[in-house]
PyMOL Python script that loads the backbone (N, CA, C, O; Angstrom):
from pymol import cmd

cmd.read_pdbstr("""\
ATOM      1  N   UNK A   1     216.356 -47.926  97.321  1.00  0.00           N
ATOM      2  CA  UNK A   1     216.294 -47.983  95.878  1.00  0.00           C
ATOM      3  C   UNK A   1     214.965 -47.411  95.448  1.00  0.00           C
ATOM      4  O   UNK A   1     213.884 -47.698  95.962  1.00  0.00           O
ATOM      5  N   UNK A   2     215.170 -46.537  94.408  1.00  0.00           N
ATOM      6  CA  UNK A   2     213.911 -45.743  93.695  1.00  0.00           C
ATOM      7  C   UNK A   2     213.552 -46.243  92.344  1.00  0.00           C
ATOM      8  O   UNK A   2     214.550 -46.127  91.633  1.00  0.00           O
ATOM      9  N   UNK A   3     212.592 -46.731  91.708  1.00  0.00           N
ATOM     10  CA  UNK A   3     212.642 -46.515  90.340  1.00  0.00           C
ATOM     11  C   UNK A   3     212.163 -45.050  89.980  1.00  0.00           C
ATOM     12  O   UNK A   3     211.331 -44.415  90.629  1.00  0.00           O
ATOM     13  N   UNK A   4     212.743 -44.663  88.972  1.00  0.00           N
ATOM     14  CA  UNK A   4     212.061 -43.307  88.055  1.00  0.00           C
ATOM     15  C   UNK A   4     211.737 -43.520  86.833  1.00  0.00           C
ATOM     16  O   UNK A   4     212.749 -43.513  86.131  1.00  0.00           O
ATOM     17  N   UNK A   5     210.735 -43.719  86.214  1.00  0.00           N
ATOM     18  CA  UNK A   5     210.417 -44.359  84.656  1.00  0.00           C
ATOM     19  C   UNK A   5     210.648 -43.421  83.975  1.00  0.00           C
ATOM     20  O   UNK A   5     209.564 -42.957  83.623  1.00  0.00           O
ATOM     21  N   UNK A   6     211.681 -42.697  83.462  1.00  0.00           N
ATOM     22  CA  UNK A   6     211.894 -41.461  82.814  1.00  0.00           C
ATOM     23  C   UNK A   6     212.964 -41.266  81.898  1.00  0.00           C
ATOM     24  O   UNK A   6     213.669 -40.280  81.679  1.00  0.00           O
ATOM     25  N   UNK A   7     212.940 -42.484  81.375  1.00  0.00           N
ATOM     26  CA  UNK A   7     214.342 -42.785  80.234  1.00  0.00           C
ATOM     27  C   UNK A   7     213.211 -42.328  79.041  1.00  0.00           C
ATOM     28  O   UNK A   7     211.984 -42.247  78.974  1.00  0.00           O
ATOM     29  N   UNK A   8     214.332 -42.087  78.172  1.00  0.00           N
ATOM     30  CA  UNK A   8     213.482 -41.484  76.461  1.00  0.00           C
ATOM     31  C   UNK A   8     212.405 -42.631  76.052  1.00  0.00           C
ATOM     32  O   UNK A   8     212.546 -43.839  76.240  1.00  0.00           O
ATOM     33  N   UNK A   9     211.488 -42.088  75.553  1.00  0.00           N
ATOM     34  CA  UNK A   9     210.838 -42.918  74.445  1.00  0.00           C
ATOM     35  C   UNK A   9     211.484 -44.249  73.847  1.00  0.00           C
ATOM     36  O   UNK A   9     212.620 -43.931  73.496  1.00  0.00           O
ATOM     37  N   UNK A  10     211.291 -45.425  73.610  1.00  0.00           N
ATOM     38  CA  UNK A  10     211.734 -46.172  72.917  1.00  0.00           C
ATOM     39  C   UNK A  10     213.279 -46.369  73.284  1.00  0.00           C
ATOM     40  O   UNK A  10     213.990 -46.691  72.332  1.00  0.00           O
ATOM     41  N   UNK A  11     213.986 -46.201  74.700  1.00  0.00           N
ATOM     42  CA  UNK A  11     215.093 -46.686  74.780  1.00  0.00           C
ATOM     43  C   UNK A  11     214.520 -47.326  76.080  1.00  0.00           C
ATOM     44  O   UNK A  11     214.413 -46.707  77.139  1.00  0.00           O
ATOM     45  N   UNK A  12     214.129 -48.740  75.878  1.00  0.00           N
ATOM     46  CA  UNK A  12     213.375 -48.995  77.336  1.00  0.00           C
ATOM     47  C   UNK A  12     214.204 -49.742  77.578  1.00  0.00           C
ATOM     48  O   UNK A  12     213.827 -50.488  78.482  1.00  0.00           O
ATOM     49  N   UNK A  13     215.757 -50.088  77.049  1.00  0.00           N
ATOM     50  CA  UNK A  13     216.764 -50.717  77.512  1.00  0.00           C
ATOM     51  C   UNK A  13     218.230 -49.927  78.007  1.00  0.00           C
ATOM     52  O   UNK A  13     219.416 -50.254  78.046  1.00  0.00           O
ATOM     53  N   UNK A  14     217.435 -48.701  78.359  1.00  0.00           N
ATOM     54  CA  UNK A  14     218.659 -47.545  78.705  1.00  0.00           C
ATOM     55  C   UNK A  14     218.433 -47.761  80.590  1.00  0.00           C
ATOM     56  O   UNK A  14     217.484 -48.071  81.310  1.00  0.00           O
ATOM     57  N   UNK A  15     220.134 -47.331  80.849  1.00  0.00           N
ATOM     58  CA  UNK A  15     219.847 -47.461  82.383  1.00  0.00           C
ATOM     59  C   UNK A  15     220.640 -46.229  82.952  1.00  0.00           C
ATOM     60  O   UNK A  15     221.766 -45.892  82.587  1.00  0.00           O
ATOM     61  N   UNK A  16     219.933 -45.664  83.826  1.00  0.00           N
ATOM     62  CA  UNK A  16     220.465 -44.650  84.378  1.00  0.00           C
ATOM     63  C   UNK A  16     220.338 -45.027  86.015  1.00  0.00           C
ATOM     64  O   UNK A  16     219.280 -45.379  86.536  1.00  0.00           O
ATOM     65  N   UNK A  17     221.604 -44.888  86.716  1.00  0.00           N
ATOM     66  CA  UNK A  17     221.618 -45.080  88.043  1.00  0.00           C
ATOM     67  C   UNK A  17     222.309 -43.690  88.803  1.00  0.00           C
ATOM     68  O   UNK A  17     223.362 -43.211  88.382  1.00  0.00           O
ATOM     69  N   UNK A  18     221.630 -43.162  89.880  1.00  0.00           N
ATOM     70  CA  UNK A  18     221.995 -42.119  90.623  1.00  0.00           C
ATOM     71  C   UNK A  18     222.477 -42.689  92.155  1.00  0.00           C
ATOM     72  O   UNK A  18     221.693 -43.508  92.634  1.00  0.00           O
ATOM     73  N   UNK A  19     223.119 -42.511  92.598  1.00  0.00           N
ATOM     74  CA  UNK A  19     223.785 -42.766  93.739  1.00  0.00           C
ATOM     75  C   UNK A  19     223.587 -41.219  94.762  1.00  0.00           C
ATOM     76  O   UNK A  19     224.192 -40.150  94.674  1.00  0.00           O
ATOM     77  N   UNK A  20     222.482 -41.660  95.715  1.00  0.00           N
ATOM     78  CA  UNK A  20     222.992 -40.160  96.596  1.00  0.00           C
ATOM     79  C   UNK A  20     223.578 -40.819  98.283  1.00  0.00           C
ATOM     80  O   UNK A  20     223.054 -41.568  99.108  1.00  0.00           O
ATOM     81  N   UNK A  21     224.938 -40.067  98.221  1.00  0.00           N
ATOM     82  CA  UNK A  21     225.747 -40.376  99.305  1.00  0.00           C
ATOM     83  C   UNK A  21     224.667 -39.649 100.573  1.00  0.00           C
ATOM     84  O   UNK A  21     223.861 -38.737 100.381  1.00  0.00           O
ATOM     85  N   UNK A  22     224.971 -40.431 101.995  1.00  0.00           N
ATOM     86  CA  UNK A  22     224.723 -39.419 102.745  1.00  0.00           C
ATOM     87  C   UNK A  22     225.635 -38.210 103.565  1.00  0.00           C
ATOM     88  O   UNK A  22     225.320 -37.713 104.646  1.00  0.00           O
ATOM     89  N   UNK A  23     226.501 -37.975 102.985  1.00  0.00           N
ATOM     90  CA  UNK A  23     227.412 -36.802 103.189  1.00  0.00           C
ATOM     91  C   UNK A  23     226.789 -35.568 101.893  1.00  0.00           C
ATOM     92  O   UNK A  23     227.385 -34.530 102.179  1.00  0.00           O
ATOM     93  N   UNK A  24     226.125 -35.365 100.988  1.00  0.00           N
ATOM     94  CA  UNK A  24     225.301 -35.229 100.008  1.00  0.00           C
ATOM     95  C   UNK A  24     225.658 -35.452  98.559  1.00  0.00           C
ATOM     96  O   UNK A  24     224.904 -35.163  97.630  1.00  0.00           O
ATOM     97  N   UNK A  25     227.072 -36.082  98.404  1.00  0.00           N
ATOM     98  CA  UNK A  25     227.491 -36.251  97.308  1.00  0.00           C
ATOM     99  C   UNK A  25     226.547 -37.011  96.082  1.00  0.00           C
ATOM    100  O   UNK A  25     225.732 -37.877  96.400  1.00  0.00           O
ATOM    101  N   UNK A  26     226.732 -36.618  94.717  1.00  0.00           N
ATOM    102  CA  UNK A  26     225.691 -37.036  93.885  1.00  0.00           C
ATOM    103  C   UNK A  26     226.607 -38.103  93.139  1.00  0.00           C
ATOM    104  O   UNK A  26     227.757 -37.675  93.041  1.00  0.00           O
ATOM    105  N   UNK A  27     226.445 -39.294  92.617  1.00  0.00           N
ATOM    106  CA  UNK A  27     227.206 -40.103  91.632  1.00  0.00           C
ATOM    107  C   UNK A  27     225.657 -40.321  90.609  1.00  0.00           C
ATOM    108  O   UNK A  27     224.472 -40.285  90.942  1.00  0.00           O
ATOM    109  N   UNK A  28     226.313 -40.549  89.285  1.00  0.00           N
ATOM    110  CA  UNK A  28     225.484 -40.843  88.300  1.00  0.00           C
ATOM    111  C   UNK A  28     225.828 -41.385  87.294  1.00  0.00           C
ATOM    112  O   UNK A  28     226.910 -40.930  86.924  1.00  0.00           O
ATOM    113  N   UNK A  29     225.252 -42.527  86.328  1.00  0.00           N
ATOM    114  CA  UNK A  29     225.722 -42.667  85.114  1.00  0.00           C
ATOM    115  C   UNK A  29     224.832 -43.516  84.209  1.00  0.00           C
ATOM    116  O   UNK A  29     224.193 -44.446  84.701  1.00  0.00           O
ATOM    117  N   UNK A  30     224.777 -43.289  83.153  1.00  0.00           N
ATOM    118  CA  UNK A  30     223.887 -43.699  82.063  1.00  0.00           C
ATOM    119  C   UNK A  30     224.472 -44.139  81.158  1.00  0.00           C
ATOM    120  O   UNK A  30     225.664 -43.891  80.973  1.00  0.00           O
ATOM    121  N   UNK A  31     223.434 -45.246  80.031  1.00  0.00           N
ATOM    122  CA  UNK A  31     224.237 -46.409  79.571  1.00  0.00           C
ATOM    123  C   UNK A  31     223.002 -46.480  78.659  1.00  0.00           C
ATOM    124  O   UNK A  31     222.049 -47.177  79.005  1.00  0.00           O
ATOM    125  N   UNK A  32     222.982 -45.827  77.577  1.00  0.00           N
ATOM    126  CA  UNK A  32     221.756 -45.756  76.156  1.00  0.00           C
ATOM    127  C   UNK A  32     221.659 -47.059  75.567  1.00  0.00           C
ATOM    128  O   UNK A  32     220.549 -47.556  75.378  1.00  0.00           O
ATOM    129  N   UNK A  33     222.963 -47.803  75.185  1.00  0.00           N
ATOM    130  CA  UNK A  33     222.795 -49.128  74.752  1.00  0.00           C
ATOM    131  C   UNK A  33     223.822 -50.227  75.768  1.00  0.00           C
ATOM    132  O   UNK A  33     225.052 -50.228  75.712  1.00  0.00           O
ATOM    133  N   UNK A  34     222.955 -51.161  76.712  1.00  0.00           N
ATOM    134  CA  UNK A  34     223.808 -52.081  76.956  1.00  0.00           C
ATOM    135  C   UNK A  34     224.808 -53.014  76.364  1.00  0.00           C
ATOM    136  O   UNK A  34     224.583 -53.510  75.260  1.00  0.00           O
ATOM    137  N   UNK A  35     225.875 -53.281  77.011  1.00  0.00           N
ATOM    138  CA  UNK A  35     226.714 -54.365  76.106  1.00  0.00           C
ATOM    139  C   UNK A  35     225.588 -55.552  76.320  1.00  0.00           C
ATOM    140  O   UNK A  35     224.911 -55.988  77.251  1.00  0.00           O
ATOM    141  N   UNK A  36     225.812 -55.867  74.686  1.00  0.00           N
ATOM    142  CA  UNK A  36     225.409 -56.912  74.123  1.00  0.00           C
ATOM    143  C   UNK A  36     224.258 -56.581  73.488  1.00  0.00           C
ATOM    144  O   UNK A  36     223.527 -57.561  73.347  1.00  0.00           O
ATOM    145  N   UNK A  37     223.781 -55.473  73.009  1.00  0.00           N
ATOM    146  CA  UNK A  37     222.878 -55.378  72.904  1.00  0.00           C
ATOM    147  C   UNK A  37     223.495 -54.584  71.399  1.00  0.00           C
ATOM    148  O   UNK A  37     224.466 -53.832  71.320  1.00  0.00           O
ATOM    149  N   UNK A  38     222.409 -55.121  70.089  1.00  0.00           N
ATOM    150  CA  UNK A  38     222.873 -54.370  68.681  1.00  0.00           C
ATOM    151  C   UNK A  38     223.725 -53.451  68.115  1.00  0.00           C
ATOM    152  O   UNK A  38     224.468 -53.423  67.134  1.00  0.00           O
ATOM    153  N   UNK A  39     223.136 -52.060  69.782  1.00  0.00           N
ATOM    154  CA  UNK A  39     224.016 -50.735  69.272  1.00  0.00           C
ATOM    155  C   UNK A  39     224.849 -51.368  70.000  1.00  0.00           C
ATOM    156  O   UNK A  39     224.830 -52.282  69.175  1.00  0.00           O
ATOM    157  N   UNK A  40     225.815 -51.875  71.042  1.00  0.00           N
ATOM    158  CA  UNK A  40     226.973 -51.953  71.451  1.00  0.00           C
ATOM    159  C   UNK A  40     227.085 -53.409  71.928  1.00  0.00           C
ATOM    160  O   UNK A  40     226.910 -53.877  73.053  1.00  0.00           O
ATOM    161  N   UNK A  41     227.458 -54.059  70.655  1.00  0.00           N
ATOM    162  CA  UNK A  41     227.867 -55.247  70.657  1.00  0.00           C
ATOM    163  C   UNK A  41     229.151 -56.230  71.240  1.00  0.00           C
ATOM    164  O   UNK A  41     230.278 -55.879  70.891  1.00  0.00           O
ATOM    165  N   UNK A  42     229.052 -57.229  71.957  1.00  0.00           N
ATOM    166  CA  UNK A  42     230.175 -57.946  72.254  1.00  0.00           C
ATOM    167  C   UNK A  42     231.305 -58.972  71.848  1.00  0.00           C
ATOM    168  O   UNK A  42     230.761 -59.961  71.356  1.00  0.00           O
ATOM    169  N   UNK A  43     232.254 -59.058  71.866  1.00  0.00           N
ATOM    170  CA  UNK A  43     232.903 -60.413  71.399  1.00  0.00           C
ATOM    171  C   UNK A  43     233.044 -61.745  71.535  1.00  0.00           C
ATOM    172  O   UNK A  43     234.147 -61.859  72.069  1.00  0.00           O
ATOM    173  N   UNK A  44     232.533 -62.972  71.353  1.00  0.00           N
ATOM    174  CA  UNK A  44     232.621 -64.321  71.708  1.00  0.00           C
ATOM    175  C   UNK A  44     233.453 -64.468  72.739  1.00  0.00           C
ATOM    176  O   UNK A  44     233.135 -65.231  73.651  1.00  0.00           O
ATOM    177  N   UNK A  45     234.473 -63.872  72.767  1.00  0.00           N
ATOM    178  CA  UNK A  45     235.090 -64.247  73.882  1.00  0.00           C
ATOM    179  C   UNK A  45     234.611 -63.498  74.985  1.00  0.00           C
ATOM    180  O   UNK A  45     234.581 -64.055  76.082  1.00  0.00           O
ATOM    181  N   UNK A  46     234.187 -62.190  74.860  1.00  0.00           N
ATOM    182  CA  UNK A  46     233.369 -61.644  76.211  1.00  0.00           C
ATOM    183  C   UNK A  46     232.597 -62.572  76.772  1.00  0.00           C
ATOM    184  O   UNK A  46     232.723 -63.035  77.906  1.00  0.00           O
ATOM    185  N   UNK A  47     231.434 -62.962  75.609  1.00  0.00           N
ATOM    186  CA  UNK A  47     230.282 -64.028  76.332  1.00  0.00           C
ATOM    187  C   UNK A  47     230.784 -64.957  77.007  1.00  0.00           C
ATOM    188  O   UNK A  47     230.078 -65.396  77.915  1.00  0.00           O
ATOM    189  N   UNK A  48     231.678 -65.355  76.872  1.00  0.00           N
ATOM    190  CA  UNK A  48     232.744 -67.167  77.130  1.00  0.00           C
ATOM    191  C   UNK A  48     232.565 -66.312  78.214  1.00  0.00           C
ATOM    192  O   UNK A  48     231.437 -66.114  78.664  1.00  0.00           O
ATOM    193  N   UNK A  49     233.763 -65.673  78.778  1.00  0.00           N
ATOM    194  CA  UNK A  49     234.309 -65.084  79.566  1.00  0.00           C
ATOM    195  C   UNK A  49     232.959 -64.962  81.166  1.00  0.00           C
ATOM    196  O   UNK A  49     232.985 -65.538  82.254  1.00  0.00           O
ATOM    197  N   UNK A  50     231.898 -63.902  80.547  1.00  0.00           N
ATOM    198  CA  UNK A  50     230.709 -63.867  81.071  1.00  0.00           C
ATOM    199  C   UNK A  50     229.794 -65.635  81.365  1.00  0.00           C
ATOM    200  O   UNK A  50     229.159 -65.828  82.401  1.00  0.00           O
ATOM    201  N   UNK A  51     229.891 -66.488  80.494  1.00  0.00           N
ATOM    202  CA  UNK A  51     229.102 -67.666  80.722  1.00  0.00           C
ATOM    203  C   UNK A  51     230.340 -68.463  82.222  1.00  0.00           C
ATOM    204  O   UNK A  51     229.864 -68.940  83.252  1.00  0.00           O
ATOM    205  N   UNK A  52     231.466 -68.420  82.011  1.00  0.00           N
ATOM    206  CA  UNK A  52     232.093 -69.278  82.741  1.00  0.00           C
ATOM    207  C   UNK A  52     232.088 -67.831  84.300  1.00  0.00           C
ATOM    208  O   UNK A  52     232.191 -68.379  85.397  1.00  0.00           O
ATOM    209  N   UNK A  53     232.012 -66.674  84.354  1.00  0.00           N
ATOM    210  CA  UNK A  53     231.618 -66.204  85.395  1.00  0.00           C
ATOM    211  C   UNK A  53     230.519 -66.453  86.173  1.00  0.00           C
ATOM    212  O   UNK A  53     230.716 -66.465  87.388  1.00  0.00           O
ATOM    213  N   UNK A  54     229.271 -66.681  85.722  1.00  0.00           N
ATOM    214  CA  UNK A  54     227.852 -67.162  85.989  1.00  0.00           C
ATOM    215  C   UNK A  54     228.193 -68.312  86.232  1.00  0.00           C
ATOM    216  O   UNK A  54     227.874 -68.470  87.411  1.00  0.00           O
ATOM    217  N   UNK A  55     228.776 -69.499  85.758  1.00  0.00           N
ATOM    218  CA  UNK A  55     229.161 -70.398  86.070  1.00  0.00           C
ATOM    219  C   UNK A  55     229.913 -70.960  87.618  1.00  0.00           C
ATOM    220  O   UNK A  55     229.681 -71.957  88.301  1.00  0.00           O
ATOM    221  N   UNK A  56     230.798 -69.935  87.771  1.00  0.00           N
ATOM    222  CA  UNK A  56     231.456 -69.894  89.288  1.00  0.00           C
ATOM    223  C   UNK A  56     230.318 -69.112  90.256  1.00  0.00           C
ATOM    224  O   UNK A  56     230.399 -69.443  91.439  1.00  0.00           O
ATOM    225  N   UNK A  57     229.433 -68.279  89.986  1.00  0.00           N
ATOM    226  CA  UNK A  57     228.988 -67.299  90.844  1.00  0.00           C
ATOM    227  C   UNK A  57     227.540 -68.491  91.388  1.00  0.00           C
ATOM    228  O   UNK A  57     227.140 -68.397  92.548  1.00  0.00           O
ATOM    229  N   UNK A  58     226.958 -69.425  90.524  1.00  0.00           N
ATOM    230  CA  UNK A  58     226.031 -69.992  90.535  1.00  0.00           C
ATOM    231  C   UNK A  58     226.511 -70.979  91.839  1.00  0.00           C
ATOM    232  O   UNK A  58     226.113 -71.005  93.003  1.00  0.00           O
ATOM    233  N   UNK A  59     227.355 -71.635  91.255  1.00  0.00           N
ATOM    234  CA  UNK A  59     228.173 -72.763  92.461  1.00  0.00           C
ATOM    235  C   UNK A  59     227.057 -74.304  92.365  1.00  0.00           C
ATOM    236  O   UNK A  59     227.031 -75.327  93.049  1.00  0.00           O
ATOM    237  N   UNK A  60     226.289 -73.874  91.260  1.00  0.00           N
ATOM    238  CA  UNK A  60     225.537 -75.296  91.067  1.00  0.00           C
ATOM    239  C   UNK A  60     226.147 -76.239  89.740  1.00  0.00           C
ATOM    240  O   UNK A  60     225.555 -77.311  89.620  1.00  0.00           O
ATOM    241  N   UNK A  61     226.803 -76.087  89.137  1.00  0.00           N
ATOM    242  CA  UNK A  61     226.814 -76.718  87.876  1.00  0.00           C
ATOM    243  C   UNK A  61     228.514 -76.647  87.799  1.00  0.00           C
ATOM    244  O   UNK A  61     229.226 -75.652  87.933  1.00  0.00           O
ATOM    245  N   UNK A  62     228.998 -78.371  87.478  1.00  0.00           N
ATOM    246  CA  UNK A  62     230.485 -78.433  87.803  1.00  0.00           C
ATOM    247  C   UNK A  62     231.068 -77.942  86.500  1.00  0.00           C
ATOM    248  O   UNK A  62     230.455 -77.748  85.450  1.00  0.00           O
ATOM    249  N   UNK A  63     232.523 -77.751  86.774  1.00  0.00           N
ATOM    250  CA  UNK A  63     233.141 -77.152  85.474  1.00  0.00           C
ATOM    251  C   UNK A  63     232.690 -78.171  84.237  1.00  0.00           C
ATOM    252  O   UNK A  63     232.071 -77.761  83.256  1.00  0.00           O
ATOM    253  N   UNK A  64     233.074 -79.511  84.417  1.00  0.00           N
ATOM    254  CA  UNK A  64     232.762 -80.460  83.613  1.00  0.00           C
ATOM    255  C   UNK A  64     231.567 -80.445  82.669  1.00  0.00           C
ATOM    256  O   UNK A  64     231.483 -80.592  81.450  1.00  0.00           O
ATOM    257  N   UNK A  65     230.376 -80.145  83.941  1.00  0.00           N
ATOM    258  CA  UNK A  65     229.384 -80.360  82.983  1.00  0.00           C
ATOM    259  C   UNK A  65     229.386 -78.739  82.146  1.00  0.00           C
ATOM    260  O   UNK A  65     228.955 -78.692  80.993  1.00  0.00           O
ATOM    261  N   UNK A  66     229.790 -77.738  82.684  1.00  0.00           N
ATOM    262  CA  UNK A  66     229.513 -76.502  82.440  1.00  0.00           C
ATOM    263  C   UNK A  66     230.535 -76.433  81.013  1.00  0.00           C
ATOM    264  O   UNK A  66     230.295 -75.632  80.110  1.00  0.00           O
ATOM    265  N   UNK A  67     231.482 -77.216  80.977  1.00  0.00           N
ATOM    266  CA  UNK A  67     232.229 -77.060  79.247  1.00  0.00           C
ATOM    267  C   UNK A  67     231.392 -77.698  78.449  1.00  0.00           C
ATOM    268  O   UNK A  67     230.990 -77.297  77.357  1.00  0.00           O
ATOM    269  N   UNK A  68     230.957 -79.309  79.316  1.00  0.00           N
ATOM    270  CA  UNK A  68     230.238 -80.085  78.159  1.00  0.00           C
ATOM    271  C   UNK A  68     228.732 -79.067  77.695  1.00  0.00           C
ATOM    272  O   UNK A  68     228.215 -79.311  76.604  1.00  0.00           O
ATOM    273  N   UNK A  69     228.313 -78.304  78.317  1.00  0.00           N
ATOM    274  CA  UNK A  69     227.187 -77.672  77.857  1.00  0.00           C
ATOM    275  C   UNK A  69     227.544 -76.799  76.584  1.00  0.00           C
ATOM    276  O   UNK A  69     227.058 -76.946  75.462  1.00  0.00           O
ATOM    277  N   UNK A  70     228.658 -75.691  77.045  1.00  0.00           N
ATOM    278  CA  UNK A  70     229.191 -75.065  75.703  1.00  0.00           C
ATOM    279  C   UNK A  70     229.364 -75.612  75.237  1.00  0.00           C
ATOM    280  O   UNK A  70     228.592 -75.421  74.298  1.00  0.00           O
ATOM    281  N   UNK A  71     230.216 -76.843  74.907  1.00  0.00           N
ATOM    282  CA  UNK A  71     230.665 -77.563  73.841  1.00  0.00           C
ATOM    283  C   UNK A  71     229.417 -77.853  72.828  1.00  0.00           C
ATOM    284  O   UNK A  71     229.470 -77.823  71.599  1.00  0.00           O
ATOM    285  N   UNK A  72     227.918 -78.233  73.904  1.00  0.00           N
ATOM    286  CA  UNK A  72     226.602 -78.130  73.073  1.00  0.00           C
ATOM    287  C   UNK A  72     226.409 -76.899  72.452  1.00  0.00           C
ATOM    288  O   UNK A  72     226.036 -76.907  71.279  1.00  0.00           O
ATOM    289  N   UNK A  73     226.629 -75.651  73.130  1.00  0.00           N
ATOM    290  CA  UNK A  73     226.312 -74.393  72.909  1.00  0.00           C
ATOM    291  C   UNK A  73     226.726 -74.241  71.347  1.00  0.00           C
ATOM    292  O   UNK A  73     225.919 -73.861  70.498  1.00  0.00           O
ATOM    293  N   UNK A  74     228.056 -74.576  71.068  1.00  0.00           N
ATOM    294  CA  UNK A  74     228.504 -74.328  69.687  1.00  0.00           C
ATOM    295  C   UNK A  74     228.076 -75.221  68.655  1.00  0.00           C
ATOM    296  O   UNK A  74     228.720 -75.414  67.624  1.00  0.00           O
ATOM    297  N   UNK A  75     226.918 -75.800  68.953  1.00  0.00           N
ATOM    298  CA  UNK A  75     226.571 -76.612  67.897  1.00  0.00           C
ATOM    299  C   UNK A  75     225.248 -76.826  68.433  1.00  0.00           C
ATOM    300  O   UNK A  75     224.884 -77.955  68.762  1.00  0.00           O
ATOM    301  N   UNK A  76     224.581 -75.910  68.530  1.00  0.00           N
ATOM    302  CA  UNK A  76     223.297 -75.775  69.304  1.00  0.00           C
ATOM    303  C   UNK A  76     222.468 -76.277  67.971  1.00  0.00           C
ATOM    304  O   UNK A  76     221.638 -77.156  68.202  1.00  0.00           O
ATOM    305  N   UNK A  77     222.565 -75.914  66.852  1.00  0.00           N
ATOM    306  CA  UNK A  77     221.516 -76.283  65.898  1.00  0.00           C
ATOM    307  C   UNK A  77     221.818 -77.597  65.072  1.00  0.00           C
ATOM    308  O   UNK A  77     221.411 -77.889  63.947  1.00  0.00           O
ATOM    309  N   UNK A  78     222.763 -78.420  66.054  1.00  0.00           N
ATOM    310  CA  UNK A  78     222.815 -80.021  65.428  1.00  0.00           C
ATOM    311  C   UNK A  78     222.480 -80.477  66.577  1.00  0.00           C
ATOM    312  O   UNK A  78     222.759 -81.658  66.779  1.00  0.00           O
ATOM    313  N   UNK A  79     221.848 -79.773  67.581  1.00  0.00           N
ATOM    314  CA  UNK A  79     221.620 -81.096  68.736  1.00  0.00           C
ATOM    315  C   UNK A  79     220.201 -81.838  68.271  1.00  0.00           C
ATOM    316  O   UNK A  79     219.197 -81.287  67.820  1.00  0.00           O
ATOM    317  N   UNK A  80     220.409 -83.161  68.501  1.00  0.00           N
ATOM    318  CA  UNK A  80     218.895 -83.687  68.435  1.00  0.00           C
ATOM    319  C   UNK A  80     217.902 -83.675  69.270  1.00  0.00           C
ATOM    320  O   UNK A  80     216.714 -83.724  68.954  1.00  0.00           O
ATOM    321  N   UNK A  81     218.517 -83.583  70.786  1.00  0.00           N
ATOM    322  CA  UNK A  81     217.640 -83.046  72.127  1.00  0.00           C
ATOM    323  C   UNK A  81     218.333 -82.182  72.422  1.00  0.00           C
ATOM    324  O   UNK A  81     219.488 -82.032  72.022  1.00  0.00           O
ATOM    325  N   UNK A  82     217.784 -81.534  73.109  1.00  0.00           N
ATOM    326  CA  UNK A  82     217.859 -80.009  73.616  1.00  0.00           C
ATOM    327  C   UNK A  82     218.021 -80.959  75.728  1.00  0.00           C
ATOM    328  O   UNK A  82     218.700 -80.409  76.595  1.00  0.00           O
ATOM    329  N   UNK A  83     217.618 -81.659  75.869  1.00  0.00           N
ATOM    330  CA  UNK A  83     217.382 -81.808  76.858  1.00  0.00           C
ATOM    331  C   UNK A  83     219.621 -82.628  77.155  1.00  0.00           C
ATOM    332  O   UNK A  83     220.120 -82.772  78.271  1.00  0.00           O
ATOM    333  N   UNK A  84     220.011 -82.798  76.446  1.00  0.00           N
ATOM    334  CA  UNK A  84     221.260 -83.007  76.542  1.00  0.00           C
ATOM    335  C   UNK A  84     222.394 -82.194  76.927  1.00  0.00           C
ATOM    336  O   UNK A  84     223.528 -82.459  77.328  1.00  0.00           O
ATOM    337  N   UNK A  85     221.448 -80.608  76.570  1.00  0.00           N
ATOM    338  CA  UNK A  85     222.279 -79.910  76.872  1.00  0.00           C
ATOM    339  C   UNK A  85     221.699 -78.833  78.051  1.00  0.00           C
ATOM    340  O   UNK A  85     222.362 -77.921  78.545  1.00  0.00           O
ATOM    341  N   UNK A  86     220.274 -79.177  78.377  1.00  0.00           N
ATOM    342  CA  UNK A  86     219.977 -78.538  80.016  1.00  0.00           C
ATOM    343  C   UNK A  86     220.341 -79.606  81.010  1.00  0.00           C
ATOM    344  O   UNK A  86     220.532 -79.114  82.122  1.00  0.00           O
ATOM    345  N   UNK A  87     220.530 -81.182  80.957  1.00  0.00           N
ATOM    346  CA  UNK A  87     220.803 -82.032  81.553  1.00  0.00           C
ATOM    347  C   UNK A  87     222.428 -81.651  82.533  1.00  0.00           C
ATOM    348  O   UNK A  87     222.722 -81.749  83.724  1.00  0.00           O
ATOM    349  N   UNK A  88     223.157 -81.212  81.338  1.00  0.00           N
ATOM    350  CA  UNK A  88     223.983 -80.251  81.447  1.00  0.00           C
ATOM    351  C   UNK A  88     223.932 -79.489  82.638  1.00  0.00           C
ATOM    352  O   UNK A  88     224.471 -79.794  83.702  1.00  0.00           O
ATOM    353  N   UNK A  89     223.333 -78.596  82.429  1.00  0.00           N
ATOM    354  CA  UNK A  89     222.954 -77.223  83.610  1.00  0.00           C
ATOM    355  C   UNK A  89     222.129 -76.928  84.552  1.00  0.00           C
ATOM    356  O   UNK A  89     222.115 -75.842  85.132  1.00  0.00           O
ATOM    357  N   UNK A  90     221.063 -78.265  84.872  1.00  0.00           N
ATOM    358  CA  UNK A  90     220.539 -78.409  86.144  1.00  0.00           C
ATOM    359  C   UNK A  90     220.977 -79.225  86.897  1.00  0.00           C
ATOM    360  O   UNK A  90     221.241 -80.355  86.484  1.00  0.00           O
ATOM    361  N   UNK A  91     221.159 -78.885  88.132  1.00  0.00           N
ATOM    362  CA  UNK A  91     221.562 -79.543  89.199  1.00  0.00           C
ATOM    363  C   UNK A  91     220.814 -80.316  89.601  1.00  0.00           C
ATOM    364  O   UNK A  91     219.651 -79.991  89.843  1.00  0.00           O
ATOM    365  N   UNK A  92     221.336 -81.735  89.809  1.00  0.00           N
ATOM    366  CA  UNK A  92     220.742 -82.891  89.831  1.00  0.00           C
ATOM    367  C   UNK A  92     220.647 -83.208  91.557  1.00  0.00           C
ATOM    368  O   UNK A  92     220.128 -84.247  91.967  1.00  0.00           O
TER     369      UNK A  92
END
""", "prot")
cmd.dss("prot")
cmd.show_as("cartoon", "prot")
cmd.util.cbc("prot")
cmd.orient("prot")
């Protein structure tokens, strides 16, 4: 793996990945605005979708607690502790 710092000015969230085979084949592809990001925005249900993937890939945090956390998630600005809903997502 190489870094090359050579994306445009002011797209310091652009990603360009080159793949060189060793038979010499070239693969490449670039990505100016990530999903989720302003210019190319996602749908609630993507994120769901994405939070309960991280969720299985982690293998620390049970389904149970991992709904009861969203269930905080959607009402993140009525919780009275915050710690109710990382209690949630660290493994005890």
């Amino acid at each position: 793996v190489q870094l090359v710092p050579n994306l445009p000015m002011g797209k310091n969230h652009a990603g360009r990945l080159t793949v060189h085979m060793n038979n010499g084949e070239t693969f490449s592809a670039y990505r100016e605005s990530p999903l989720g990001w302003a210019e190319n925005p996602v749908s609630a249900h993507a994120v769901r979708e994405k939070y309960w993937r991280n969720i299985e890939f982690s293998g620390t945090v049970s389904k149970a607690n991992a709904a009861k956390a969203l269930a905080l998630l959607d009402q993140v600005e009525d919780i009275d502790n915050v710690t109710k809903l990382t209690d949630c997502l660290v493994p005890r």
